[in-house]
Each structure stands twice: as structure tokens, then as C-alpha cells.
C-alpha positions, 0 to 999 in steps of 0.5 A: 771547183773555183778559179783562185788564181792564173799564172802567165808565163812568156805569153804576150806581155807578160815574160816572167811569171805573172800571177793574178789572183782572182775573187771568188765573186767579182773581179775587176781588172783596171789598167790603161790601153795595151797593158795587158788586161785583155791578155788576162781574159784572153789567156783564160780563154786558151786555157779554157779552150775556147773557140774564140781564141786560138793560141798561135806563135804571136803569144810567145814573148818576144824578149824570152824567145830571143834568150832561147825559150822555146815554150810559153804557159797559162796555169790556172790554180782551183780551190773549192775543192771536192771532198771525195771523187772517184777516180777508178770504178766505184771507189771514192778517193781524194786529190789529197791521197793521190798527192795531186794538190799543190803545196798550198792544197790547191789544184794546179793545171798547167798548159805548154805551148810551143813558142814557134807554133803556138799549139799545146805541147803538154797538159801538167798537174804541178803537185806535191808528189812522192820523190820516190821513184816507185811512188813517184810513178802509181798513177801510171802504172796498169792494174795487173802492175799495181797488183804485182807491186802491191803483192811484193810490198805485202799489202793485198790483206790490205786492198779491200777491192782488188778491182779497184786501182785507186784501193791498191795504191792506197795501200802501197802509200799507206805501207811506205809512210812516211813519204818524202814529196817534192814539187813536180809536172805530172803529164796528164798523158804520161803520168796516168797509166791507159786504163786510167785514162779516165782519171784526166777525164773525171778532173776536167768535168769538174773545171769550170766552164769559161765565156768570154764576151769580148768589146764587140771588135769582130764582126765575124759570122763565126764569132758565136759566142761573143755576139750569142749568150745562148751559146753559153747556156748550151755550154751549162745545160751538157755540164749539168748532164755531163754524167748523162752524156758520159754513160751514153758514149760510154755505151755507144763506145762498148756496143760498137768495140763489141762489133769490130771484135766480132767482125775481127774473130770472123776474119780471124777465120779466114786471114788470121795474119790480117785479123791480128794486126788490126786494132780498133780503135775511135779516133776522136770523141763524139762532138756535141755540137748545138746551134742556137740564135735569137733571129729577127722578123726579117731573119737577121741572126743577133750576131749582125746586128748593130753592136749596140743591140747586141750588147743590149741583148747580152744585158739581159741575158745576165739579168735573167741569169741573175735571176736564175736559180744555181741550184741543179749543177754544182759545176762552177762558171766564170762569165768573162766580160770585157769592157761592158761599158761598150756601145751601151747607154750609160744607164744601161751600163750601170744596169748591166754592172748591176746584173753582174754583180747580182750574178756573182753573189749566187753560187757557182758563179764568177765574175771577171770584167775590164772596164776603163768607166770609173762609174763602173769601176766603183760598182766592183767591191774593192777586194775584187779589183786588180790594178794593170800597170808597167813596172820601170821595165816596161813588164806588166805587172798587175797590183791588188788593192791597198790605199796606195794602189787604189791611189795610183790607179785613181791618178793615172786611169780616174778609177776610184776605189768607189763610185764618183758618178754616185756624188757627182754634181757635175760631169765634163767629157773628156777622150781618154784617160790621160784628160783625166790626168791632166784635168784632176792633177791641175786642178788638185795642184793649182788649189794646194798652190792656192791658185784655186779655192777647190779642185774637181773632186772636192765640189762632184765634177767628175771626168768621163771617157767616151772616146775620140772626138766622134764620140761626141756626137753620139752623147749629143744626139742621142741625149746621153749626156742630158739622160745624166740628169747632170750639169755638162760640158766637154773638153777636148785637144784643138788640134791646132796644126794638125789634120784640119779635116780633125780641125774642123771636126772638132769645130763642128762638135763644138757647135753641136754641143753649144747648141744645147747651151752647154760649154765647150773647152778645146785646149788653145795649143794642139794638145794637152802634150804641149803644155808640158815643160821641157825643162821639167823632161829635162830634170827627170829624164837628162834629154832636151826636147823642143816643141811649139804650141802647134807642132806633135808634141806628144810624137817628139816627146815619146821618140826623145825619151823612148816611150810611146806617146799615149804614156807621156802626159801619165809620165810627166804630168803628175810632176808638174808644179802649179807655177809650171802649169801657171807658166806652161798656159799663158796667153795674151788677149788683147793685151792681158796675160791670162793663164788658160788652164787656171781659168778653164779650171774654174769654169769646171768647178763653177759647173757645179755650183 
């Protein structure tokens, strides 16, 4: 069974019903920060019931909570279905003929969670159902009822088993073709009579199982599954003998119902009122609970140790899955990594996508990461990417790819459809995405104006994020950059009239990186914000905002036009013309009037020539 798709409902950021379609090998979930790409993996963790996320009354929506919704929903919807199962005894029966499958013949399991605690109200199977309202409730309904219904409907010649409940409705529908059906919530709880129970039961065995590695920011003790894989591999060893464990409750369960009513008959003898009002009962299944570590000789445990070590650690758990058979459990799992590209060398980066990849071309095998390295983001197959992005109401919306999908994320995140780092020729770091926007843009615009005889992409010098300004000195001393094998060079906001303590941060990393002979750019205003063109803010939004070349440009732009500020270079930039960007940049020294951006523009592109 394979995850086809999962719907957001009220959860988080996501108000109106979100639906993301997932690969049945790799998916690539790509989008700028806080745009609700953790949401999606984290909303599949509290579907899957993971013990790392918990639902609580902060994932209700905030706007659909004020218009008096009282819930929110994660539905996951499977394909890959299994041809027969059993349901009841020993008889095979399909989720076809149970009219359990969706209009589309998938299966649909939705989860309600209340809005003012976050806990799971109800569990759904959303199905093409019979209207009817006998035939609506068979699933319900005990056996010495489906007997009854079926002796009054005239179909007991046709119940081969009269032991078997999944045969007696079998004959019931067969008698009452053809059947009308609509859309429906079947309660897991409510729609499956007592003697039945094991019907949700059997279901969820065939779900996949679900890990979700996250971007190491816990440091919890707790957090086992995110710092230790073999947690996981726990999870897959009691799946492949979940029939094992199944038979052995099963057995434990019957011997022990076996003593409380023969305890229960001898009291019966000495207080019959007392006897009779007693019932037993097992007040929860038995947890199958294993703990296992990877400890060092110091006996430090891998969930304290450095981020780095412990990625690295995961690296190779995914390649030795890679490597591994699937063969032995037909049972699907789904590996949810988010942003593998954290605390790990760029070559291990590359290796660690690589592993995935490998992982998902097995069977049984789904692939789900975030990344924000376009690198990484050009390893995943271009069917598998899904684009995060806001729509003009700030709603996060998420796009599957198409030419011009793949252009907007490769203007607003640097994200290409296929790999830059693989004909690069040349790489300039950079802190974050909207650097990239600001690089590429001015350069594709200065050459279309012929201001320039290239831009980045027409000569390999590709941007790479790596983060604040403190990023830096990790690439520098610990030789990532030179490990490229690759002309580089750095460009970063000066900070100019900002904290000097950042200031002088950022002179320092500027002597670190010129130490090694290589070039260093730090923008002559503040920050890239305050190229911007008021006049153009103006044209587009009808609000005048005024700023200096040192004050926070970024800050006074947002606040004027009710946007964060991270969001208004991605915002405006783009618009900008190469006069604008010639005009916005100019200086004097010593007399000559320069344009900063052109010049640093072909300095950038001479570092792959």
C-alpha cells in the first residue's frame, strides 16, 4: 500500500483543503522559510502517530477558528492496493466489495482533531458508500444481526460460510444490485460492529510505516528517532512479523479471558450479584517496546553527540538500507527527511541524496525530503518536486511542476529543474535565498539591457546558501569551499549602520576569506533591501516609503507594505529594471561615478573565466 496523496485541512498554515500529491519514488518538497514545507512532513507524522510530534491546539488554523470551526484534518489517501484481505475469519474479500475505496478506488483515511486541544476526535474512512440505509450500516452490524437481516432478505442459500460476516454481506449487496452510493465519513469506531473490531485493525497493519528525520533542531534526550535510525529499523523488523505478534496477543488474550471466567464462575457460586456485574476486560494492547543505540567508547549515546556526527551516522544508515534487500515484508515505508543538507559537508550532502535516491528506486520504498540546496534539489527527478509558495492571500499553496513552476522556483528559491553544481564553473556564497534573487536577477537584467556581455548562468557561477554570516567560517576552516574543487568567492550584506558587534563580524570574515586569496564582496549600503527603488514600491503597491543606504530597509519596507521583511526583495526585486538597478547602486570614488552592482556583476562572472 502506497502513500498517493495527503490532504491539510484548518492544520497550521494551510486553511482551505491543501492537497499534495506524493511520488511513488522520491518527492522533493522546495519553498522559501515558514512556507509550510516542515508543516507537510510533520502533518504525515501526526497522521502516522509518531512519537516525535504530537498534535496540540497550536495547529488549528488561527483565520478558520475565528469563523467557529471547531476541528482540523490530515487525510492521507493509498493506492497500490491489495487485491484480496481478510477481513473476517478466513474468508478473502476485497475494499471494493466492502464499498470501502474513494470515488477515485483509493483508500481514504481521515483524522479529526479537535481545535481547542489538538487531541484526535475521530478516525474516517471517506468512501463511496451505499446510500441506502440498511446497506449504508452492514459494516456495523453483529453477526447474529447479519444472519437475521440476511434470513429476511432470502439469501442464506447464498452464504456458502454462515460463519464468516464478510460472506453475509456479500450476499445481502449481491441481492440488492444495483446500489446507489454517495460520498461518506465511515467512523472507524462506529461503523464497524464489536465483533468486527478487527476490520480497522487488519487495515492499519497494511499502512505504511512512517520516520521522520528532522533538521537536528532538538537536542532532547527523548527525541530517539530523529538522532537514532535504528529506532526505525525496529519499526520494520515487528512489521515483517506483525502476523507473529498478532496470533501471540491473540493467544495471550484468550488464555488470560480463559482465567477471569473461571475465576468469575467460582464467585459466581459464592456472590452471584457480585459475579454477574463483573466484566473482563484488557484495558490497553501490550506495547512492544525496544531500545536500541549506537554508543561510543566513552559511552556517549549518538543522540549526544555533535549534529554533524549524528547526520553522518544517518548517511549510512540510508546507505546501508540502500543496499538492502526489500524483499521479506511487502509492507511499504516512507523515509521523511527534512533538509539532509544540515551540518554535513557538501560532499556528504551529494552522497546522502545519492543514498535516497537509490533508496527509493527499491520496492516498498518512498522518499520524502525539504531541501533549500539547489544541488540537491536538481538531484530529485523533476516529476517528484513540489514547489511551496503563498498565493496573493498569503495561503500556502503548493505547485507540481510544469516549465513555469520550475521557473518561479528557480527565480525566488535558486532551485533548477536539474542539477547547477554539475556544470558549474564557479560558486559564490551567499546567506540566504533572497541573495540569490538579487545576484541572478541583476545580472540576467543588466545583460538583457546590455550592460553586461553574460549573466551567472550563461558562464556556471552558481549561488550557494550556507547560511548567516557565521556560516562562513565553518566553509573557510574547515576547506568546504576549496573541497568544491572550484573557483570561489563570498558575497554578503555589510551591515553598515547596523549592530557593529555584526559589523565587525563581518570584517573578520572578510580577512578569513581573503587570507586564502580568494574574493570577498560585502555590499556598500546596509543591505541588498536598500537597493531598492522607492519609486518602483510606489508603482506597485501606492505606498511611499523612505529610506538611507544605512538605516533597515528591509524592516521600513515590510512594516510600510504589511509584509514580512525576509519577503520584500522576492517581492519587489524581480521588477526591477537595469536602469533602476544601474541608478539604485551608484557611488563616487575619488571623483568617478561607478555603478556598484554592475561592477561586482563582472567581477562574478570573471570568476569563471
Amino acid at each position: 500500500m502506497r502513500l498517493k496523496t495527503i490532504k491539510l485541512t484548518n492544520f497550521r498554515g494551510y486553511q482551505s483543503t491543501a492537497i499534495i500529491p506524493i511520488d511513488e519514488f522520491m518527492t522533493g518538497i522546495v519553498g522559501r522559510n515558514d512556507y509550510g514545507k516542515s508543516t507537510i512532513l510533520e502533518g504525515l507524522a501526526i497522521f502516522f502517530e509518531n512519537e516525535n510530534v504530537k498534535p496540540d491546539k497550536n495547529d488549528m488554523n488561527c483565520f478558520a477558528a475565528l469563523q467557529g470551526v471547531d476541528h482540523f484534518e490530515i487525510a492521507c489517501v493509498f493506492e497500490d492496493l491489495p487485491e484480496k484481505l481478510v477481513l473476517d475469519e478466513n474468508a478473502q474479500t476485497t475494499l471494493s466489495q466492502e464499498y470501502l475505496l474513494n470515488v477515485d478506488g483509493n483508500l481514504e483515511i481521515v483524522k479529526v482533531y479537535k481545535a481547542n486541544t489538538g487531541r484526535l476526535e475521530r478516525t474516517a474512512i471517506r468512501c463511496d458508500h451505499p446510500s441506502d440505509r440498511v446497506l449504508g450500516t452492514l459494516l456495523s452490524l453483529k453477526m447474529a444481526e447479519l444472519k437475521q437481516l440476511g434470513k429476511d432478505r432470502d439469501v442464506e442459500t447464498a452464504v456458502p460460510d454462515k460463519r464468516v460476516a464478510s460472506l453475509w454481506r456479500q450476499a445481502i449487496r449481491n441481492a440488492a444490485q444495483p446500489i446507489a452510493c454517495e460520498q461518506t465519513l465511515l467512523d472507524v469506531e462506529k461503523g464497524f460492529s464489536t465483533e468486527s473490531k478487527t476490520i480497522w485493525g487488519k487495515l492499519q497493519d497494511l499502512l505504511p510505516t512512517f520516520a521522520l528525520f528532522k533538521a537536528d533542531r532538538e537536542s532532547s534526550d527523548g527525541d530517539a528517532e530523529a538522532k537514532n535510525p535504528l529506532q526505525q529499523a525496529v519499526k520494520e523488523a515487528q512489521a515483517a512479523i506483525q502476523a507473529q505478534i498478532n496470533a501471540l496477543e491473540q493467544t495471550i488474550e484468550a488464555s488470560v479471558m480463559d482465567v477471569a471466567a473461571r475465576t468469575l464462575d467460582k464467585l459466581r457460586e459464592m456472590a452471584p450479584e457480585l459475579a454477574n456485574e463483573l466484566k473482563p476486560r484488557f484495558k490497553e494492547k501490550p506495547k512492544w517496546t525496544f531500545n536500541f543505540t549506537l554508543d561510543g567508547e566513552n559511552g556517549i549515546p549518538i543522540n549526544k553527540r555533535g549534529s554533524g556526527v549524528r547526520r553522518l551516522i544517518l548517511l549510512n544508515f540510508f546507505r546501508a538500507e540502500a543496499e538492502k534487500a526489500a524483499a521479506g515484508s511487502s509492507r511499504n515505508v516512507i523515509y521523511a527527511i527534512e533538509e539532509p543538507e544540515t551540518s554535513q559537508h557538501p560532499n556528504y550532502q551529494m552522497m546522502l541524496m545519492r543514498a535516497l535516491l537509490a533508496l527509493a528506486n527499491q520496492p516498498n520504498r518512498q522518499i520524502i525530503v525539504t531541501t533549500h540546496v539547489p544541488a540537491l534539489a536538481g538531484l530529485i527527478p523533476i516529476d517528484g518536486l513540489r514547489y511551496v509558495t503563498k498565493d496573493a492571500n498569503g495561503i500556502p499553496i503548493v505547485k507540481t511542476p510544469d516549465p513555469g513552476v520550475l521557473r518561479e522556483a528557480a527565480e525566488s528559491l535558486g532551485v533548477l529543474p536539474e542539477s547547477g553544481m554539475e556544470r558549474a564553473k564557479g560558486v559564490v556564497l551567499v546567506e540566504g535565498s533572497s541573495d540569490v534573487t538579487f545576484l541572478r536577477h541583476a545580472a540576467r537584467t543588466l545583460k538583457d539591457g546590455g550592460h553586461l556581455a553574460a549573466n551567472l548562468e550563461d558562464v556556471g557561477v552558481v549561488p550557494i546558501l550556507i547560511g548567516g554570516c557565521g556560516s562562513v567560517k565553518h566553509w573557510v576552516t574547515l576547506n568546504l569551499a576549496d573541497d568544491l574543487g572550484l573557483p570561489w568567492c563570498v558575497f554578503l550584506d555589510s551591515d553598515i549602520g547596523g549592530d557593529p558587534a555584526q559589523v565587525k563580524s563581518i570584517k573578520k570574515r572578510q580577512q578569513e576569506v581573503e587570507s586564502r586569496g580568494r574574493p570577498f564582496y560585502a555590499t556598500r549600503r546596509r543591505e541588498i533591501e536598500n537597493y531598492l527603488c522607492p519609486d518602483l514600491i510606489f508603482a506597485e503597491t501606492g505606498v511611499r516609503v523612505a529610506f538611507t543606504d544605512t538605516c533597515d530597509a528591509k524592516k521600513i519596507i515590510g512594516n510600510a507594505v504589511g509584509m514580512k521583511p525576509d519577503e520584500v526583495i522576492n517581492r519587489f526585486w524581480p521588477s526591477m529594471t537595469a536602469e533602476r538597478i544601474l541608478q539604485c547602486s551608484l557611488y563616487r570614488n575619488e571623483g568617478v561615478e561607478s555603478s556598484e552592482l554592475k561592477e561586482v556583476m563582472e567581477h562574478l562572472i570573471a570568476l569563471a573565466q
